[in-house]
C-alpha positions in Angstrom: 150.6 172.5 83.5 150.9 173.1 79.5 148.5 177.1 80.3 150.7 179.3 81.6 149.3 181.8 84.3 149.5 185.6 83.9 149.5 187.7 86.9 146.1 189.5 87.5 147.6 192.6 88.5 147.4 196.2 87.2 150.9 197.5 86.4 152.0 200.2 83.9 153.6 198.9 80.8 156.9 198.5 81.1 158.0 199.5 77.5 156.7 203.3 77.9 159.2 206.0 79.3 159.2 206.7 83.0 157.5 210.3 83.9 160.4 210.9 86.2 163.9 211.5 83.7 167.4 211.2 85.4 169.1 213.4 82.7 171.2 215.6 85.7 172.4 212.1 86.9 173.5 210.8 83.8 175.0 214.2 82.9 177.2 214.1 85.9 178.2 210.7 85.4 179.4 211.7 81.9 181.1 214.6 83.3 183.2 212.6 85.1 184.2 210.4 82.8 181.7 207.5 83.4 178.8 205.7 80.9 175.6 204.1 82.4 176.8 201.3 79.8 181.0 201.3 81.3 179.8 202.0 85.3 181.9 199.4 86.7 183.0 200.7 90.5 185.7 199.1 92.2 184.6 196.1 94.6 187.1 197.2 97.6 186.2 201.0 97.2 183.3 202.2 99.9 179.8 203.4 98.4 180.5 206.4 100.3 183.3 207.5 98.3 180.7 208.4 95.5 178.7 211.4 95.0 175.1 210.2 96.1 173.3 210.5 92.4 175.9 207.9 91.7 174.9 205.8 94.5 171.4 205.9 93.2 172.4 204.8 89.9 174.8 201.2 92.1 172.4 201.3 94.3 169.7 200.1 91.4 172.2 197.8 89.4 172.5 195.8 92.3 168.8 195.4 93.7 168.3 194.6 89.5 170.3 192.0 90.3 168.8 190.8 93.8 165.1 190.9 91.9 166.5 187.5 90.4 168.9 186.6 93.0 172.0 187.6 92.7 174.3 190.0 94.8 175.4 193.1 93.7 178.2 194.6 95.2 177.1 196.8 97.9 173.8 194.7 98.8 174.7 191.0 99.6 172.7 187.6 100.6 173.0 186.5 104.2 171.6 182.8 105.1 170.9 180.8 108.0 172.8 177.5 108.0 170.5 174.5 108.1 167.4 177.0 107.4 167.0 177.6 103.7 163.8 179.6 104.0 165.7 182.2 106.6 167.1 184.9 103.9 168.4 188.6 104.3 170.0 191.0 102.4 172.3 193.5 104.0 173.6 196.6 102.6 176.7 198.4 102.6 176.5 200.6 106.0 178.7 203.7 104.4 175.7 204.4 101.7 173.3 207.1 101.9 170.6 206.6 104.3 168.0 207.9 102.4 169.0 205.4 99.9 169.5 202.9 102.0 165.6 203.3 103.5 164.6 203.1 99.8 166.6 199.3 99.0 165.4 198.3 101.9 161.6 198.5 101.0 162.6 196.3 97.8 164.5 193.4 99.7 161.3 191.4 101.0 160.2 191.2 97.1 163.8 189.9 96.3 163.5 187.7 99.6 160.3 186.1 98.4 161.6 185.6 94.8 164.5 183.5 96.4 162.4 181.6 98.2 159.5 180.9 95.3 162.6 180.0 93.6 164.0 177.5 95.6 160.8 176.3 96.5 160.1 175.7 92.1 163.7 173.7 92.2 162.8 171.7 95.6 159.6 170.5 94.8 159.7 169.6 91.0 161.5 166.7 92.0 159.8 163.1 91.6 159.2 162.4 95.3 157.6 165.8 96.1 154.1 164.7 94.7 151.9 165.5 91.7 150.1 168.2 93.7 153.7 170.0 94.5 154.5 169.1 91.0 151.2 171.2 89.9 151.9 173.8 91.5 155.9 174.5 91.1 155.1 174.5 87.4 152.4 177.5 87.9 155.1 179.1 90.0 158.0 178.6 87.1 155.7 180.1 84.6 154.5 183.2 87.4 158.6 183.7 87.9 159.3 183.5 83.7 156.4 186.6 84.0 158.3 188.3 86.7 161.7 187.8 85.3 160.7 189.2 81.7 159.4 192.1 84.2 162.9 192.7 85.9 164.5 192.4 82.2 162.1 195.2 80.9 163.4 197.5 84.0 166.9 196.5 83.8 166.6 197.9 80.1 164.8 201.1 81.1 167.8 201.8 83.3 170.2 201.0 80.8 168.5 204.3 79.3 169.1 206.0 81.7 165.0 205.9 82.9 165.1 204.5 86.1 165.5 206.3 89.5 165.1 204.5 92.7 161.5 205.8 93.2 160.8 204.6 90.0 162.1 201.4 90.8 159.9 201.2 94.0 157.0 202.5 92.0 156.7 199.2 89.8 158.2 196.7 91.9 154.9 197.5 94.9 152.0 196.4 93.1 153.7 192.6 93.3 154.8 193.0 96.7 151.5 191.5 98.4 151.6 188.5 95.9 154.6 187.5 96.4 154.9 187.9 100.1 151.7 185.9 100.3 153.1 183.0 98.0 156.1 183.3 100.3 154.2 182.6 103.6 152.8 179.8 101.8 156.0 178.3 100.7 157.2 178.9 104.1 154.3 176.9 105.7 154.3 174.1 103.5 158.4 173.9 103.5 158.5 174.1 107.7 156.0 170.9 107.0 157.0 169.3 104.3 153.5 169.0 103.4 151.9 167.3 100.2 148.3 166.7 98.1 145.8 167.2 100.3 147.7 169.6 102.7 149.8 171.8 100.6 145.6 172.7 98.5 144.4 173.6 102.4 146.9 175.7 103.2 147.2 177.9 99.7 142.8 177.5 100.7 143.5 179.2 104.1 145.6 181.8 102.8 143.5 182.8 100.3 141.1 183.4 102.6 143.3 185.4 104.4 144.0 188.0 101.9 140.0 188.4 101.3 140.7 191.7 101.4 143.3 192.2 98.6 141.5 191.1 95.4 144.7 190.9 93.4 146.3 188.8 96.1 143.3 186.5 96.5 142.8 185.9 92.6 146.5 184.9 92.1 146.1 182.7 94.6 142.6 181.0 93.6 144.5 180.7 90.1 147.4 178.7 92.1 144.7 176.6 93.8 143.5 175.9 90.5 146.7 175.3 88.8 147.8 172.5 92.3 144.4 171.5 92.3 144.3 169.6 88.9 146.3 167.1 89.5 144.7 166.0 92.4 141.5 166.3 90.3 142.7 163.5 88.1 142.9 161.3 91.4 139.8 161.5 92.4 138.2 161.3 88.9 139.5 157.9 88.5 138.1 156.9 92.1 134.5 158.0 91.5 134.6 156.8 88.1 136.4 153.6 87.9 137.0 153.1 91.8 140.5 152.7 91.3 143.0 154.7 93.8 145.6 156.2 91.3 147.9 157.7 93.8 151.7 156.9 93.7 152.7 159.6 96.8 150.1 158.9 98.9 148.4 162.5 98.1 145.1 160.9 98.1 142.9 161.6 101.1 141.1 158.2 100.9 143.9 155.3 102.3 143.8 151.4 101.5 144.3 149.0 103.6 145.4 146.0 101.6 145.3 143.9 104.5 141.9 143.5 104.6 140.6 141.1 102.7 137.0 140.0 101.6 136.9 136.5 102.8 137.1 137.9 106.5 133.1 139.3 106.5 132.4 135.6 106.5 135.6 134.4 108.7 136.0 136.7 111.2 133.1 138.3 113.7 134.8 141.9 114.5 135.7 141.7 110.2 136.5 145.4 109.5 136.5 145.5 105.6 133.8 147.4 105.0 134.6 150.3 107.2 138.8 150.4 106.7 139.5 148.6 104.0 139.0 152.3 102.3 138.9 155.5 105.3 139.5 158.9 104.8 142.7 160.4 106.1 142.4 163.1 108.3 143.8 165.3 105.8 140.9 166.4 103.6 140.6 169.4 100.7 138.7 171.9 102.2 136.6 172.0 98.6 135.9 168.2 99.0 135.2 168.0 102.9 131.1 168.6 102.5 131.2 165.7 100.0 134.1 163.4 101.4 131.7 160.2 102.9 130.2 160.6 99.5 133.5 160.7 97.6 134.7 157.4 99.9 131.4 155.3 99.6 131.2 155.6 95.4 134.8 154.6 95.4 133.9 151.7 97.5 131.1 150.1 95.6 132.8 150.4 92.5 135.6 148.2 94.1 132.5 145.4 95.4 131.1 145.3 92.0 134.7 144.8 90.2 135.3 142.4 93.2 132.3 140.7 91.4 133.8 140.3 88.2 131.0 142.8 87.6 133.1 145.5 85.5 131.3 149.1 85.4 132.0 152.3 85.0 130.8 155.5 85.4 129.6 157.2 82.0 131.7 160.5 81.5 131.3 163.3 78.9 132.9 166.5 79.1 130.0 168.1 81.3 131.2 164.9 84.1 134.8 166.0 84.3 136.3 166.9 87.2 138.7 170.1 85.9 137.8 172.6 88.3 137.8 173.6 91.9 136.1 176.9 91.6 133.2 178.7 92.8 130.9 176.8 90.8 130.6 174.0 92.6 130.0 171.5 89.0 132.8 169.1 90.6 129.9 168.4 93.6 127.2 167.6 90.9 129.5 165.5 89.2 130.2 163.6 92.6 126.7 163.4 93.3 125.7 161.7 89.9 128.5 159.1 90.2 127.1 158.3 93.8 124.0 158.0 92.3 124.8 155.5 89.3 127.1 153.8 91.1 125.0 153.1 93.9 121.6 151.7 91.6 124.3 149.6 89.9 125.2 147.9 93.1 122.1 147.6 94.7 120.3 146.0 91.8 123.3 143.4 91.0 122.9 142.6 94.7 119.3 142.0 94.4 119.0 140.7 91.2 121.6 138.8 90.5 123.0 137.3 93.8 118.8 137.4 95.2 119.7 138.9 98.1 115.7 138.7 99.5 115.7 135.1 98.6 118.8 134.2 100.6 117.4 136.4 103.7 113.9 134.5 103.5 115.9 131.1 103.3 118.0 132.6 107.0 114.3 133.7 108.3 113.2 129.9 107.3 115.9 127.9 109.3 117.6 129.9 111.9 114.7 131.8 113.0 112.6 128.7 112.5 109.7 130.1 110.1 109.8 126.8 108.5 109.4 124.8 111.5 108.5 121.3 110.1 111.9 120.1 109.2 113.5 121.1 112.8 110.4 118.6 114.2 111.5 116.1 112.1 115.4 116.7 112.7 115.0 116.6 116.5 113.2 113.2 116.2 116.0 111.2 113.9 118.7 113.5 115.5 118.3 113.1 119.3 120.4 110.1 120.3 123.3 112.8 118.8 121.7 115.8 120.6 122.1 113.9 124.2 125.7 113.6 123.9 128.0 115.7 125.5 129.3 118.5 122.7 133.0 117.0 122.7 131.2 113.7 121.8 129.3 114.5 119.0 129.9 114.2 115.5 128.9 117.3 113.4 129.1 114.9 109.8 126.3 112.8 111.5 124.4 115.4 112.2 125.2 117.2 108.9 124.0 114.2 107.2 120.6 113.5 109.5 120.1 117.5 108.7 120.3 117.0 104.9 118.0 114.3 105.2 115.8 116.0 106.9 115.5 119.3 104.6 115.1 116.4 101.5 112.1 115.0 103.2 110.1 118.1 104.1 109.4 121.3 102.9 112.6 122.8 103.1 113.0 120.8 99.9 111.7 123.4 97.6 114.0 126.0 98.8 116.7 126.5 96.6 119.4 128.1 98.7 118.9 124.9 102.1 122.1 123.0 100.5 123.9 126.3 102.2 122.3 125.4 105.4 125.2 123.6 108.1 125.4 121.9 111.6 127.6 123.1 114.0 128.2 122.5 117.9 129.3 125.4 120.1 131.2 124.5 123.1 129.3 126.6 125.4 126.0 127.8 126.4 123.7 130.4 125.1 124.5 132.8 128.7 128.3 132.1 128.1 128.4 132.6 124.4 126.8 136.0 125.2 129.2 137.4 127.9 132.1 136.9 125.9 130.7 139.0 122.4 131.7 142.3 124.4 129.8 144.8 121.7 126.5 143.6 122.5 126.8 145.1 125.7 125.7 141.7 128.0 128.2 141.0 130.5 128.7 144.8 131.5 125.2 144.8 133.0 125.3 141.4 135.0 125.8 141.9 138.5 128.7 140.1 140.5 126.4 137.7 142.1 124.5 136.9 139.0 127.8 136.0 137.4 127.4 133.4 134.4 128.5 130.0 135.1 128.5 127.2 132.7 126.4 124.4 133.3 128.7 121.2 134.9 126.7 118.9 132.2 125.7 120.1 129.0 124.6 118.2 126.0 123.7 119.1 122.1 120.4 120.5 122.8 122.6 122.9 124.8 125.0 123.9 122.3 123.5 123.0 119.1 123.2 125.4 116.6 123.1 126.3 112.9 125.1 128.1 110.1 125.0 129.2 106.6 127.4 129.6 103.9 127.1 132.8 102.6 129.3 133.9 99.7 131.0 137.9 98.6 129.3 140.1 97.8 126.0 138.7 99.9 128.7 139.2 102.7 128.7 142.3 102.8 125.2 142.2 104.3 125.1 139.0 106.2 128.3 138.8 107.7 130.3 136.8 110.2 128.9 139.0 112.6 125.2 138.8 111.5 125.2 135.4 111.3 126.5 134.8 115.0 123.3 137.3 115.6 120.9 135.1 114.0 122.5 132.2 115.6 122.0 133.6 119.1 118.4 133.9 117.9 117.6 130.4 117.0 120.0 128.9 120.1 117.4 130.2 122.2 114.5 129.4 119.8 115.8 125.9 119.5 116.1 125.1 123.5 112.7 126.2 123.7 111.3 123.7 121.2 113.6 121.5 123.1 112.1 122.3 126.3 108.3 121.9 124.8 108.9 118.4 123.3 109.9 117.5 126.7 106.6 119.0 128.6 104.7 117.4 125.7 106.3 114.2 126.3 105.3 114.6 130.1 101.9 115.8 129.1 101.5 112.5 127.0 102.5 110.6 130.3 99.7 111.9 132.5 97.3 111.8 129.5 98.0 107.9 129.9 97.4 108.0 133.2 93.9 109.7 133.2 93.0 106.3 131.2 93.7 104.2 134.5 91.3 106.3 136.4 93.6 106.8 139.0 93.1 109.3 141.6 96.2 110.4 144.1 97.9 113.9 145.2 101.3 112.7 143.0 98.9 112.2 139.7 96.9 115.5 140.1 99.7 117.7 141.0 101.5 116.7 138.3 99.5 116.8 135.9 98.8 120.6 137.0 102.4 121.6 137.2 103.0 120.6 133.5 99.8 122.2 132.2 101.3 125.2 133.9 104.5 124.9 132.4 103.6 124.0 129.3 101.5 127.7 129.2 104.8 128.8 130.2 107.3 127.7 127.5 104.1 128.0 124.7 103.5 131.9 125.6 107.4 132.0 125.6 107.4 130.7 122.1 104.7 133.0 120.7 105.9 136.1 122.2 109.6 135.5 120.6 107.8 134.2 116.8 104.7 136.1 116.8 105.8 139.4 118.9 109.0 139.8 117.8 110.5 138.0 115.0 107.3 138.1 112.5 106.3 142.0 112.7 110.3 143.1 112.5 110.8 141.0 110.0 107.8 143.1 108.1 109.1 146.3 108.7 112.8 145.2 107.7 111.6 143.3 104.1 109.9 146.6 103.3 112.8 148.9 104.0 114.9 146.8 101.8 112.5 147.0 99.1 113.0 150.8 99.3 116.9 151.3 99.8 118.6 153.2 97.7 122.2 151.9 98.8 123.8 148.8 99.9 124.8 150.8 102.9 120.6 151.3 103.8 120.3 147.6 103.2 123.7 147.1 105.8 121.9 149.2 108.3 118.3 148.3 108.3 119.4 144.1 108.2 121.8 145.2 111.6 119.3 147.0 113.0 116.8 144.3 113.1 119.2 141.8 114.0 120.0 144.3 116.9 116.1 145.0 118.2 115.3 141.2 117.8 118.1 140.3 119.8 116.8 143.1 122.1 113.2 142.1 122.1 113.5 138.6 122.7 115.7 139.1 125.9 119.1 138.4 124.6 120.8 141.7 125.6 119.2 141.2 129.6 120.8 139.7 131.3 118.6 139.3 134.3 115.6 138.4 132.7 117.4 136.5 130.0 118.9 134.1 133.1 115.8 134.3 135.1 114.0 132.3 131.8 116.9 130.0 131.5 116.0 129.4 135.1 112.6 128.3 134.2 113.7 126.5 131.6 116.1 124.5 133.2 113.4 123.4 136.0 110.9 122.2 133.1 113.5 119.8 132.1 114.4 118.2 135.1 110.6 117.8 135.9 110.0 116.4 132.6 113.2 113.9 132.9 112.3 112.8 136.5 108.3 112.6 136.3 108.4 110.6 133.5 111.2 108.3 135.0 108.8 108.7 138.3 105.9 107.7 137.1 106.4 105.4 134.5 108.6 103.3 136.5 105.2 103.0 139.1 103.0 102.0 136.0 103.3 99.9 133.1 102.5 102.9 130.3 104.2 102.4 126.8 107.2 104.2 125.8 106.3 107.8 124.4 108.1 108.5 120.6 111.0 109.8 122.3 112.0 107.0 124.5 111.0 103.9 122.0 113.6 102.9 118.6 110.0 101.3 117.4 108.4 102.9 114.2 105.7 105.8 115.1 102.9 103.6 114.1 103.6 100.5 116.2 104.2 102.7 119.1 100.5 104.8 118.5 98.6 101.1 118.0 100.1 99.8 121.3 97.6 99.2 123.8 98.2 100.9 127.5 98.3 98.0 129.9 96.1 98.8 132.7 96.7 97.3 136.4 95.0 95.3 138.5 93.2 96.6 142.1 96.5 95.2 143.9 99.0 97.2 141.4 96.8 100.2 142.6 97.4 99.8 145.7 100.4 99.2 145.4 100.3 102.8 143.5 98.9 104.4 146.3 101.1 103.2 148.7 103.9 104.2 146.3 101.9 107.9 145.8 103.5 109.6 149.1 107.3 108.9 147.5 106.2 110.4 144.5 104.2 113.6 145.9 107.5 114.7 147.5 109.9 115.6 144.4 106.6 116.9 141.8 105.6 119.1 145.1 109.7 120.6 144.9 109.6 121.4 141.4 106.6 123.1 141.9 107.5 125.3 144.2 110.5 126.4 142.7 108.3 127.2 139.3 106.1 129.1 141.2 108.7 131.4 143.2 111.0 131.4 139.8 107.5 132.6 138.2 106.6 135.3 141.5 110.3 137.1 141.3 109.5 137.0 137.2 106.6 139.3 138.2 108.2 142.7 139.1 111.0 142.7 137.0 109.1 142.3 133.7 106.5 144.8 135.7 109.4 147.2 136.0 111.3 146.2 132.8 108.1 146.7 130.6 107.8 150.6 132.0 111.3 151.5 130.3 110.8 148.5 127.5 107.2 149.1 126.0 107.7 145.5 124.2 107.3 143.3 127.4 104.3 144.9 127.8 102.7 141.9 126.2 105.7 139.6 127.7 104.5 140.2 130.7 101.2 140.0 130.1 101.0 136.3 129.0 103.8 135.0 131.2 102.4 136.6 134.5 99.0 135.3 133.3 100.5 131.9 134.1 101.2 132.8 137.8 98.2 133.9 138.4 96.8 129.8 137.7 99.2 129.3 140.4 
């Protein structure tokens, strides 16, 4: 604001003499008795009632005077009531018409100088803006140019060196500039536009006036002089991340309403993408490099969130002084992106160890560490057969802890972040109601999802992890619930293999007695079968799915070069594991839970069947003994009347074992052509389908 902008026009001096002398006029306004210094006519007498030299000679005192504003006395101001910007100068209708032809070509410069006026004492005021402010003070010093220019003709005619023409002659090269600033002012007046708005706009018209190079360099130096200010703004944003912007000018908004501690509250947390947006209003200058502009801001702010404080080195090269053609602003952007984003990446990695905490996730909730779940399940169960609203989440907090101290887990220094907690509803349910992840929307009326009438911990059970700002940022609220849908499935199938194990153990007893009946044998078929089942299950979900995504995420995190890469590579595989292992279809997805759900009622009523027919020890499971008297306890056999007895009792038990097989093999034959179909579209069931239907076929 201190430089002072010249016009880039080409004008004549204004101190020379004119080419075109007056001396007849001035001769007959002697003649008369009148001095161009004394020529003072009579406000109530016409302009008609003077010869028409002397006319000329009024007729330029008073557009002299409506070059600054001010009437004369034959040419007045005429405004619009409640319209400012509406101005018009009318002339006295007696004058000569040729002169009158000639004023009126010089009113829309004296028109636009009102207006650039006004517009300098409007917008200089403290609510106008810092970009307004900008550019009124390039305007006051282009007006102090024009005004000394209007002083320097005033004096020529004082000399007597000024005709009308002459007038016209230097008053046309500033026409187009200042009917082009006019427009603008008009625009931005109409408006009231600010910042970002008022720079597109005197943008737009430059553009406009592409073919007038005078024009469209006096306005490129306007666009520099509004454009500084706003360059301060920004400067502080990509170089200390701070939002320095007291009239809301600023094309990136805060929303101070979002707060950090929702990423880890709140599933649907919006922080990251509108705690700082852009506005729709952007500079047209900065529009190729806005996202750019709005993300360095925004790590800046995560790292002085941290306690972290940083800042951009600057120089004098780094400054952001200039808008031009150059284009040294975008370089400057680009480096600040650049240094900003190394700085938060490797205080993410380095310092909070963000690989370490996603290993120690990968560990628990999608159960790469599976000893310490074994050994949970076992102390935990008498918990886990409640019903949810029965349980109590410090027990199992407690029989958790324990559990990570006495295994593995112990070494890992992040599993005190590890917690219990019990949903109220079911793995299907849960899914419907997260909208974004597109499951209920596909389910067909009559495959609605209904909630189980009794469900127990092993249906709801589930785990959680504390995870602290900045790490946040990556695993979210959302994220979380993600990698909690993946183990909730994960841990009802171990659930549902403990149980066919525990059967298995049953009929392994059994084969001791060398008993031979249709009850025995078809049982002890049925669980082989579904114990392929739940086992090819299992390795498709660890070793199809979770193991080689897991791969190709760690090694895209090793080579991100933003915190954004590492936000989008984590969500994506969240999103294909969910994906791959069935979660997001919904027919297939119920179809397994299907299965499932028939495994354990077989498991639950064979072993009730058939060890309520023959005296076998309690399995792990079903004893409060210690592991080792329960392994060293001999298997009472029975006599030849008990197996009679047995036999006699075998026709009772053949009926229930021959229903559950039947519905596991027609559950397993409608399996067969929708993964068939699904694995066309879905290349990753190929294998799915592969194992599963291989167990149908031992049907």
């Amino acid at each position: 604001m201190d430089s002072t902008p010249s016009w880039n026009v080409d004008r004549p001096y204004l101190t020379g003499r004119f080419h075109q002398e007056i001396n007849s006029a001035s001769g007959l306004c002697e003649s008369k008795g009148f001095s161009m210094e004394s020529f003072s006519p009579g406000l109530d007498t016409p302009i008609a009632c003077y010869d028409a030299l002397l006319q000329e000679l009024i007729v330029i005192d008073d557009l002299l005077s409506c070059l600054v504003g001010i009437e004369g006395r034959y040419v007045s101001i005429k405004r619009v009531r409640g319209n400012e910007d509406c101005i018009s100068f009318q002339i006295d209708a007696s004058m000569d018409l040729a002169l009158q032809e000639s004023a009126k070509r010089i009113f829309p410069l004296c028109e636009s100088y009102l207006l650039v006026y006004q517009f300098v004492e409007s917008r200089s005021q403290f609510k106008a803006g810092l970009v307004n402010h900008a550019f009124a003070a390039a305007l006051r010093a282009l007006l102090l140019d024009y005004q000394a220019m209007v002083a320097q003709l005033e004096h020529q005619f004082r000399l007597g060196r000024l005709s009308i023409q002459g007038l016209w002659f230097y008053c046309q090269p500033m026409m187009g500039s200042m009917q082009a600033l006019s427009i603008v002012i008009k625009k931005a007046s109409a408006k009231s536009i600010v910042g970002s708005a008022l720079l597109n706009l005197l943008q737009s018209q430059a553009k406009a006036m592409a073919g007038d190079h005078v024009v469209r360099s006096l306005l490129e130096k306007m666009i520099q002089s509004a454009s500084s200010a706003y360059l301060v703004i920004l400067e502080r944003w990509v170089y200390e991340g701070v939002i320095d912007d007291p009239h809301g000018e600023f094309f990136i908004a805060e929303d101070k309403s979002l707060q950090k501690e929702s990423l880890s509250q709140d599933y649907d947390a919006k922080y990251w993408r509108q705690r700082y947006s852009l506005k729709d209003e952007i500079p047209s200058f900065l529009a190729s490099a806005a996202e750019t502009i709005l993300t360095t801001g925004k790590y800046l702010n995560v790292m002085r969130e941290c306690g972290h404080t940083i800042q951009v080195p600057m120089s004098e090269n780094t400054k952001l002084m200039s808008s031009g053609s150059s284009h040294h602003y975008l370089e400057c952007i680009k480096a600040a992106y650049e240094f900003s984003s190394s700085e938060l990446l490797n205080l993410i990695k380095e310092k909070y160890d963000l690989m370490g905490k996603l290993r120690s996730i990968k560990h628990y909730l999608l159960l790469d560490q599976g000893d310490f779940l074994v050994h949970f399940m076992d102390i935990a169960r008498d918990e886990l057969i409640k019903r949810p609203d029965e349980i109590s989440v410090e027990k199992l907090q407690s029989l958790l802890e324990l559990a990570l101290r006495t295994t593995a887990a112990a070494a890992d220094p992040f599993h005190e972040d590890l917690t219990c907690c019990v949903e109220r509803t079911t793995l299907l349910k849960r899914l419907s109601t997260l909208k974004d992840l597109k499951f209920s929307g596909t389910v067909s009326e009559k495959d609605d999802v209904d909630e189980p009438v009794n469900i127990t911990g092993m249906d709801t059970y589930s785990l959680s992890y504390k995870v602290q700002w900045p790490l946040s940022l990556v695993i979210s609220r959302k994220a979380l619930t993600k990698y909690q849908l993946i183990f909730h499935f994960l841990f009802h199938c171990k659930h549902v293999n403990r149980q066919l194990c525990e059967a298995w153990q049953i009929h392994q007893g059994i084969r001791a007695l060398n008993m031979k009946g249709t009850a025995v044998s078809v049982s002890s078929l049925l669980c082989r079968s579904m114990l392929k089942f739940i086992n090819s299950l299992l390795h498709y979900l660890t070793f199809e799915v979770l193991e080689p995504n897991w791969h190709v995420m760690h090694n895209r995190l090793l080579g991100a070069k933003s915190i954004d890469e590492v936000i989008q590579y984590h969500d994506f595989f969240l999103d294909k594991c969910l994906r791959e292992c069935l979660l997001l279809s919904p027919v297939l997805l119920m179809k397994m839970e299907k299965l499932k759900s028939i495994c354990l009622q077989y498991a639950a009523v064979t072993q009730w069947l058939i060890t309520s027919s023959i005296d076998i020890p309690k399995t792990d499971a079903q004893s409060n003994t210690s592991h080792e008297t329960k392994k060293s306890k001999p298997i009472k056999r029975r006599n030849p009347s008990q197996k009679l007895k047995l036999a006699s009792e075998d026709r009772s038990l053949v009926e229930p074992i021959l229903t559950f097989e039947k519905d596991f093999t027609s559950q397993l034959r409608s399996l067969r052509p929708i993964l068939s179909s699904s694995a066309q579209a879905e290349p990753y069931l190929t294998h799915l389908a592969q194992l599963i239907l291989g167990v149908g076929r031992d049907q």
